[in-house]
N, C-alpha and C positions, 0 to 999 in steps of 0.2 A: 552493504547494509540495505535490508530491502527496502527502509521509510525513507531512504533518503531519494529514489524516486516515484513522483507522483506519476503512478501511468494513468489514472483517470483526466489529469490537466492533460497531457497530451494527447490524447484522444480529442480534447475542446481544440487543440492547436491547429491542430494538422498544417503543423507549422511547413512543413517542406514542397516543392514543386510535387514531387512524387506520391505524396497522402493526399493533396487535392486530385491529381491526376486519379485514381486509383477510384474515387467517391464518385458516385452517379448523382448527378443536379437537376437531371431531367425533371422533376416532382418534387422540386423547389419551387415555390410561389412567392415573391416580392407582395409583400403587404405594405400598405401606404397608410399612416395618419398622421391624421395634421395638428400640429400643438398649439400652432400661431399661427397669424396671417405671417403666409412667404416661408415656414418656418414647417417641413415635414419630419418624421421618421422612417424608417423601410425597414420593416423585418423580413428576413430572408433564414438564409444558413449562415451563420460566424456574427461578428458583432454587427449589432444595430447602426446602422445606419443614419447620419441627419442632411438633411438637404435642407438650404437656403438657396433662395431663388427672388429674380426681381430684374429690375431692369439693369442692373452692374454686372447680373450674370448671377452661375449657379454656380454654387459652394456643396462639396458635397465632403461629410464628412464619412472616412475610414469606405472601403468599398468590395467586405467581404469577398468570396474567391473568385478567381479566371473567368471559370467556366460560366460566372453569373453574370456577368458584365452587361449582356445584350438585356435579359431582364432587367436591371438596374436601372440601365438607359432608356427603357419603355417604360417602367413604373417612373423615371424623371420625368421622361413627356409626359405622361397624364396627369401629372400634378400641373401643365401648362410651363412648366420651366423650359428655358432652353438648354443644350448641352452644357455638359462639365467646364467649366472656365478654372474653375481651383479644388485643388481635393486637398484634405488634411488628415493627416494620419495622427490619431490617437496613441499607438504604439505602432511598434513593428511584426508583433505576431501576426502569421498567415490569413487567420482569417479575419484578419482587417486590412490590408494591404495584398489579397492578391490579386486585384485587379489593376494593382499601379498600373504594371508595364503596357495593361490595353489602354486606361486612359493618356495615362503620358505619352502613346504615341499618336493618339489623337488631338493633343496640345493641352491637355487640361495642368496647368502650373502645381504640381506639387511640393506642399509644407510639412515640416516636422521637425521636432526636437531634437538636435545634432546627434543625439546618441543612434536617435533611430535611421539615417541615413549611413552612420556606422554599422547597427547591425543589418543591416539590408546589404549594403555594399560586401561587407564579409563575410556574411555567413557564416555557419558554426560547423564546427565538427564535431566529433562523438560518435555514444550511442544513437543519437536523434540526428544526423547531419543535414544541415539545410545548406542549398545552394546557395551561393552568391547571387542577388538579385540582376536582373538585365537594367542597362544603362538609364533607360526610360523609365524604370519602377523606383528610381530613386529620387527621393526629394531633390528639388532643385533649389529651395528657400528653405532654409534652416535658422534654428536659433535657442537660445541658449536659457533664457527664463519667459520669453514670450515675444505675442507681436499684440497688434493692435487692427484690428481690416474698419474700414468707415464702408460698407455695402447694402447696396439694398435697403436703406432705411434705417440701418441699423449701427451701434459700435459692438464690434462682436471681438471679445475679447478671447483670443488664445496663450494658454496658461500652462507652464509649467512649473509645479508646484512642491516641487521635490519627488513626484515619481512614488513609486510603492510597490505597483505592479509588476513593473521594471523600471529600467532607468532611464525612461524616454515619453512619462506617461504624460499628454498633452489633456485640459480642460478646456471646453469652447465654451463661453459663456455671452450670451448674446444679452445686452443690458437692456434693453427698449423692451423687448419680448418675453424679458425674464426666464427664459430659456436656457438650461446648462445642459452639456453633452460630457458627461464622465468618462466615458472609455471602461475600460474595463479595473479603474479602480472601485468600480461599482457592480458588484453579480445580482440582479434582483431573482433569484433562480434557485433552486434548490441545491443542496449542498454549501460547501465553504468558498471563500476568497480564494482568489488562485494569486498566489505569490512566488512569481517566476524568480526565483533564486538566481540561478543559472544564468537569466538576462537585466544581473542588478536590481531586482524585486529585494523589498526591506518591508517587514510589516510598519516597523516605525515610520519610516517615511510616507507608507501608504497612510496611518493615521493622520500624521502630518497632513498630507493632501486635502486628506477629507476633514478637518477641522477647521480648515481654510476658507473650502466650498462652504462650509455649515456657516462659517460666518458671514459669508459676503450672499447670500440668498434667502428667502424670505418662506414663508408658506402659501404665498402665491405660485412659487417658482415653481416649473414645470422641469422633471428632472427627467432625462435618457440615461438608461444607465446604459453598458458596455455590451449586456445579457439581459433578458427579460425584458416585461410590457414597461409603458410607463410609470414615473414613480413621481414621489414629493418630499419637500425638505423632512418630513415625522418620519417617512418609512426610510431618509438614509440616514437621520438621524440617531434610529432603530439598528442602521445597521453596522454603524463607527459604533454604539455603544457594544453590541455583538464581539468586536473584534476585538477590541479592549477589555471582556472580560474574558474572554477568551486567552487573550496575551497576559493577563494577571494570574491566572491559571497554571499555565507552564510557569510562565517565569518563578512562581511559589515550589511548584517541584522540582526545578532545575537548584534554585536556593536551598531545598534539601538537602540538594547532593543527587540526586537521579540522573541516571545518564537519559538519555534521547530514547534507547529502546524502553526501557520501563517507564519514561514519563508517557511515551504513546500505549503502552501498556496498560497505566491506569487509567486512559481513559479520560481523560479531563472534562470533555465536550458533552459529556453522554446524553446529559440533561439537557443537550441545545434543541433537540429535536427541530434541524433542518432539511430532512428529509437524505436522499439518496439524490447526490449532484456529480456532475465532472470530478468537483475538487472532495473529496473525503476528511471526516476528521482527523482521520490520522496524517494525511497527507498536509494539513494545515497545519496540527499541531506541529510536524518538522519543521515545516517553514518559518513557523517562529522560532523554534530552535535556532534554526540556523542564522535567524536575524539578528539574534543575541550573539553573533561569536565576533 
């Protein structure tokens, strides 16, 4: 059935050793801005980046691909931080995690949500096959609905929240700073939600997450999302409303009686005017299909 894959999401993955290998980075530039004191973001190629820095050491959160690593590590120093002391992975897609295996073997402590130390260690098969991750790219502190770090000034809360995206999706929420790092259960970018079916993605549980976050942050809170510039509690508030009428939409055709191909056939989204993204509407509207079964 040709909706049942999103080839647009995986083109945003380039989940495998072999699709980073293959991408040229040379004319990648590391952008830095700073949200808080001690408290940056890096936009690069893959997901956004947050680094926290201070005198307990640098936290950097999710650390886009291989090849960008030595950037990374130059746009840290000019921020005055010292090197990677901890890095946390938001999920396990590539282009958030393929720099584990360089930092982990320069000693920087890696964290994540149990699930994602599973798919990293095993890798997938298929049409898409990702390798099994090297020894050093795998989390070494794992856990199972969260931790707690006291760093830097800070209580910087890591959060797993039931996931959406996948089944592994971590929130960093730093409470002094009022700073949250969504991962990629947040797109601020054109096109749809990417809901990784395949790696335990559930649009409900993704709502789940994000009514969570909507209630413990304020409209002062300074939001990172997973894709795109910064953001704030109205615009992801804008964007959990998006999703859910979106998911009331199928779900009214599916109650019908419409199968999967005629409910993406009619079109449901037409009116969302999100522009031309990774994730397509059609390619959403499956995904929530498939989160109803």
């Amino acid at each position: 059935m040709k909706y049942l894959v999103p080839l647009a999401g995986l083109s945003l993955l380039a989940l495998s050793a072999s699709a980073s290998a293959q991408r040229n980075f040379d004319d990648v530039e590391i952008k830095a801005e700073e949200v808080a004191p001690g408290i940056a973001v890096l936009f690069g190629a893959g997901g956004n980046i947050g680094v926290s820095h201070g005198e307990d050491g640098t936290i950097l959160i999710d650390d886009q691909f291989a090849p960008l690593t030595a950037k990374i590590e130059a746009a840290v120093a000019a921020l005055g931080a010292t090197p990677v002391k901890f890095l946390i992975n938001t999920h396990y897609h590539g282009d958030h995690t393929g720099g584990n295996e360089n930092f982990g073997k320069k000693g920087a402590l890696i964290f994540a949500q149990e699930n994602v130390r599973v798919r990293l260690k095993e890798g997938r098969a298929g049409e898409n096959p990702i390798a099994p991750a090297a020894k050093e790219a795998l989390p070494v502190v794992t856990y199972g609905q969260g931790l707690r770090l006291h760093v830097n000034g800070d209580t910087v809360d890591v959060m797993f929240l039931g996931g959406g995206h996948t089944d592994g999706d971590s929130v960093i929420f730093w409470r002094e700073d009022n700073v949250v790092h969504m991962g990629d259960l947040y797109f601020k970018i054109p096109g749809y939600p990417f809901i990784d079916v395949s790696s335990g993605g559930n649009v409900f549980n993704a709502m789940n997450s994000l009514d969570a976050v909507i209630r413990m942050i304020d409209a002062q809170t300074k939001v990172i999302p997973g894709h795109g510039p910064m953001s704030n509690k109205a615009e992801l508030v804008a964007y959990r409303a998006m999703i859910g009428d979106a998911v009331a939409r199928v779900m009214a055709l599916k109650d019908q009686g419409k199968t999967l191909e005629e409910t993406v056939a009619a079109k449901p989204l037409a009116d969302f005017n999100r522009g031309e993204g990774f994730i397509s509407d059609d390619a959403f509207v499956t995904a929530i299909w498939q989160s109803m079964k």
